[in-house]
N, C-alpha and C positions, 0 to 999 in steps of 0.2 A: 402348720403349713410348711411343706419342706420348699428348698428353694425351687427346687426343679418344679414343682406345682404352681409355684407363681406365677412363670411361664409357659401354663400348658391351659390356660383359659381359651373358650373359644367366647369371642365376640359376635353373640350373636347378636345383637341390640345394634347392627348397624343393619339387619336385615332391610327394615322399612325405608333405605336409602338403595338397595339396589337394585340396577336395571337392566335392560337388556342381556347380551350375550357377548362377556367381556372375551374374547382368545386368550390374551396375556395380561397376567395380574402376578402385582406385587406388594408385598407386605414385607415394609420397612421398621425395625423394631419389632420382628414377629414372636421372639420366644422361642418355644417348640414347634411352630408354627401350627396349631390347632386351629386356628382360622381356616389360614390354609386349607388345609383336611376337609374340613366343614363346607368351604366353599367350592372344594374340588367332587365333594357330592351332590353339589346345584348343580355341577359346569362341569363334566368329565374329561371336556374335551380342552378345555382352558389350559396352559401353561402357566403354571406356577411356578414363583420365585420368594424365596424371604431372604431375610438379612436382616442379622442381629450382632449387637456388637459381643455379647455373652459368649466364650469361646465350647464351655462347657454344654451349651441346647442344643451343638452342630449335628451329632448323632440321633436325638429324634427329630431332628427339621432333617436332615435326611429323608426319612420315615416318611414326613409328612409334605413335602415339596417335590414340583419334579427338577428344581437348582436350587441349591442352600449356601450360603455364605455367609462367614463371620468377618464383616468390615469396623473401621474406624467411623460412627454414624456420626462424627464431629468432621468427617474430612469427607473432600469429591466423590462421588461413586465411581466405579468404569463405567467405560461403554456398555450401557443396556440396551439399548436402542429404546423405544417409546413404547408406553400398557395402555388398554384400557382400561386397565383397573390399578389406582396406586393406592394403598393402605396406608397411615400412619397413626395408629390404636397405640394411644396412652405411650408415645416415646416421645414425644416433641417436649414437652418440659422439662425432662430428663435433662438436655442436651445446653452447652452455653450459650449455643448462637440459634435457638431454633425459627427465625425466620430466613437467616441463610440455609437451611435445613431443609424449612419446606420450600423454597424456591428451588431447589436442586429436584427435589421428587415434583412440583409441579410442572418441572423442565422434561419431566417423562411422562407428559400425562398427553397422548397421542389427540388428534384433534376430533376427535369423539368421544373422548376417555371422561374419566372423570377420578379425583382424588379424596377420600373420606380420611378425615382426620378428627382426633378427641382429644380434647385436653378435658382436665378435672378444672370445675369451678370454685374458684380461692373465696367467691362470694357467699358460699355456703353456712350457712348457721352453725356448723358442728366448728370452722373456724370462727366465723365472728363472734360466738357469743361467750367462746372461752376467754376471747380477746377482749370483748366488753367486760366482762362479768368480774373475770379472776386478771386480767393484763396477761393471758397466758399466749403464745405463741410454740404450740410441742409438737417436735417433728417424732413422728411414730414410723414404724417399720413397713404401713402400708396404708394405701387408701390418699386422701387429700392431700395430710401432710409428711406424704412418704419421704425417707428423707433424703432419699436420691433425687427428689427433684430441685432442679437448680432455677425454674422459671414457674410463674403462676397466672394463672387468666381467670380476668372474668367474660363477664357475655361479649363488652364488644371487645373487648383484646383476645380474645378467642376470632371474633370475626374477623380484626382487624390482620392477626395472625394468617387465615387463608386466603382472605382477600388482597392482603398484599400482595398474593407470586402474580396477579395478574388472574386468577382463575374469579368468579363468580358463585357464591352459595348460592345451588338449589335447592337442597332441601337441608333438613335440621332434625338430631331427636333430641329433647331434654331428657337426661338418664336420671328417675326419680326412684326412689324406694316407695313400697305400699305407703309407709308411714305419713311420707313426704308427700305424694300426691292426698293424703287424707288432710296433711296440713295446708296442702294448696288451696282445697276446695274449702276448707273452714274460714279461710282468709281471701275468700272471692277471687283469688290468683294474684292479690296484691301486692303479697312477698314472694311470689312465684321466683323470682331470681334467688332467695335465700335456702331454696327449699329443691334446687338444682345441685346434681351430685356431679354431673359431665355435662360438655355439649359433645353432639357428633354431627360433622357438617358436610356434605355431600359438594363439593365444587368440579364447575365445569367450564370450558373456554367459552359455550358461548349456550346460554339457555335465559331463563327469569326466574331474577333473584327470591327467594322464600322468601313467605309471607309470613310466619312463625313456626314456632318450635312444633313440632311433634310430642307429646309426651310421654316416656315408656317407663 
């Protein structure tokens, strides 16, 4: 995997969280912004925005936005004025302070808007069980324990995460693999938390909180 590819994923697995007919969306932490793209062939008419702190993605988020910008995602943003739609896909643990993080992008989330955000689950068997087993703790180049991430969540410190800016979780997907939902169902979904790769959480100012995960 070259670097520029690790940056050029489209996320589609937040599909089952979106609604309506956002005009203005933005994706924070976008990459190359392949989302973007993805989502600009739902919504033609939407205005798109990404920002990534990576100075080297500017040229295909170009491409792929119709405003692109390489900011500091540890510091203030400008003036954006308010989205319907604000993204934050697999950047917030990245980050030292990511609840002052997302309280900044839920301060743009327009009063119909809504915010999808994912963090990777540290609850995961692929962690725990190296950690029971062998006392291992090994940061690898990608996945769980990438080793650019500086923050980790499980299920409620994930919720706890979006629910702080003040916003409310609608909806929810648990991101499993084939394998993983085969382990779910052999274990009557009673380690269903160990056996969760991400959450992705749909939050809104004012709707009714999820009832449970989705699971993709």
């Amino acid at each position: 995997m070259t670097e520029l590819t690790y940056f050029q994923n489209v996320r589609s697995d937040i599909g089952p969280l979106l609604k309506g007919q956002p005009r203005r969306i933005l994706d924070v932490g976008c990459g190359a912004g392949a989302t973007l793209a993805w989502l600009k062939q739902r919504w033609p008419e939407a205005e798109t925005m990404g920002i990534d702190g990576y100075a080297p993605v500017l040229p295909e988020l170009e491409k792929n936005a119709d405003k692109a910008m390489i900011l500091d995602l540890e510091q203030p943003l400008p003036d954006l004025g308010t989205f319907d739609l604000v993204l934050a896909l697999d950047v917030l643990e990245h980050l030292r302070d990511p609840w002052a993080a997302a309280q900044r992008l839920a301060d743009l989330v327009g009063p119909s808007g809504a915010m999808i955000a994912s963090v990777p689950n540290v609850a995961n068997q692929k962690v725990l069980m190296p950690l029971l087993l062998k006392g291992e703790f090994r940061y690898l180049d990608a996945g769980l324990l990438d080793r650019t991430h500086l923050r980790f969540f499980d299920e409620r410190s994930a919720i706890e995460l979006v629910e702080g800016t003040g916003l409310t979780i609608t909806g929810g997907v648990a991101v499993m693999g084939r394998r993983q939902r085969f382990q779910d169902r052999l274990t009557l979904g009673l380690l269903q938390r160990h056996f969760i790769n991400q959450y992705v959480m749909r939050a809104e100012r004012q709707g009714r909180r999820f009832s449970g995960w989705l699971k993709l």
